[in-house]
C-alpha positions as CSV (number, residue, x, y, z in Angstrom):
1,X,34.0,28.1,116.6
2,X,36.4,28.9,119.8
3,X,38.0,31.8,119.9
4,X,41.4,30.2,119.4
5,X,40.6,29.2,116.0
6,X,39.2,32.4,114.8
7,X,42.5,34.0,116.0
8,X,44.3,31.7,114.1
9,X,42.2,32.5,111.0
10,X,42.9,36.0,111.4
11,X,46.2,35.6,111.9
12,X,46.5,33.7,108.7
13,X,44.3,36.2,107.0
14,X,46.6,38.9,108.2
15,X,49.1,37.7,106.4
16,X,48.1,37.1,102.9
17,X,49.3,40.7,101.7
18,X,52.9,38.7,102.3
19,X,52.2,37.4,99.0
20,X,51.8,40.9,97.0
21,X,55.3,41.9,98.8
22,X,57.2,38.9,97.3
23,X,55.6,39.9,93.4
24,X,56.8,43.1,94.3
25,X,60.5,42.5,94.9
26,X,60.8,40.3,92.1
27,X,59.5,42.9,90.0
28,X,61.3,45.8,91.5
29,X,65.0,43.5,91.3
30,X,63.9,42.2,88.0
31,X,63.0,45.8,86.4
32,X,66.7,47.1,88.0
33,X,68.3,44.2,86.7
34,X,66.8,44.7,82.9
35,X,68.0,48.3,83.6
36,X,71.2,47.9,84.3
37,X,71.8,45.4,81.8
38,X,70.4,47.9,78.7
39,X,73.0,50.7,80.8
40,X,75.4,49.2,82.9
41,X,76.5,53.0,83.6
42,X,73.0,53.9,85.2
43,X,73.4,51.6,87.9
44,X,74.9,53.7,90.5
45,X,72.1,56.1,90.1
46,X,69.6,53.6,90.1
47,X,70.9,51.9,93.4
48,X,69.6,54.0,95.8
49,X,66.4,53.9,94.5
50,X,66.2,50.2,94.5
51,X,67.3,50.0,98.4
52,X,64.1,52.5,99.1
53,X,61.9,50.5,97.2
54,X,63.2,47.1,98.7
55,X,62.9,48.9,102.0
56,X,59.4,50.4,101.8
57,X,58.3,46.9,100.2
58,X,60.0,44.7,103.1
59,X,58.2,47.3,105.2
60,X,54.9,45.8,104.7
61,X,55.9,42.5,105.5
62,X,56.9,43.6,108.4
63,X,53.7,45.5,109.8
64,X,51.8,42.3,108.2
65,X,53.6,40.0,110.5
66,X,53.6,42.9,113.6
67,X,50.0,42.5,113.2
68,X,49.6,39.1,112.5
69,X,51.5,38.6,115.9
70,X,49.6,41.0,117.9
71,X,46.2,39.4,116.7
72,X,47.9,35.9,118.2
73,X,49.1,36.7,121.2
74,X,47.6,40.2,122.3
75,X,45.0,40.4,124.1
């Protein structure tokens, strides 16, 4: 194997815990929307905690593709 393809395998490899970050906004918008539908008067309270989670989650993606770009094209 050339160097190119491992690269690309690493890349790809690098990216796989993509997949864990989707499961984990559907389950963090799914659990606030069975919340707010039991308590409709708890959503404003909830809110802010469901942007922090969204953020932290999306932040993973993120760093994953960050990486996943720098093992591409760096060096």
């Amino acid at each position: 194997m050339d160097i190119e393809t491992i690269k690309i395998i690493a890349a790809a490899v690098a990216l796989l815990p993509i997949l864990g970050v989707g499961i984990g906004l559907g389950l963090i918008f799914g659990s606030f929307n069975g919340a707010v539908s039991r308590n409709p008067s708890i959503q404003g309270s909830l809110f802010g905690t469901l942007i922090f989670g969204f953020a932290v989650t999306e932040a993973l993606a993120i760093f994953c593709l960050g990486i996943s770009l720098l093992i591409l094209f760096g060096l």
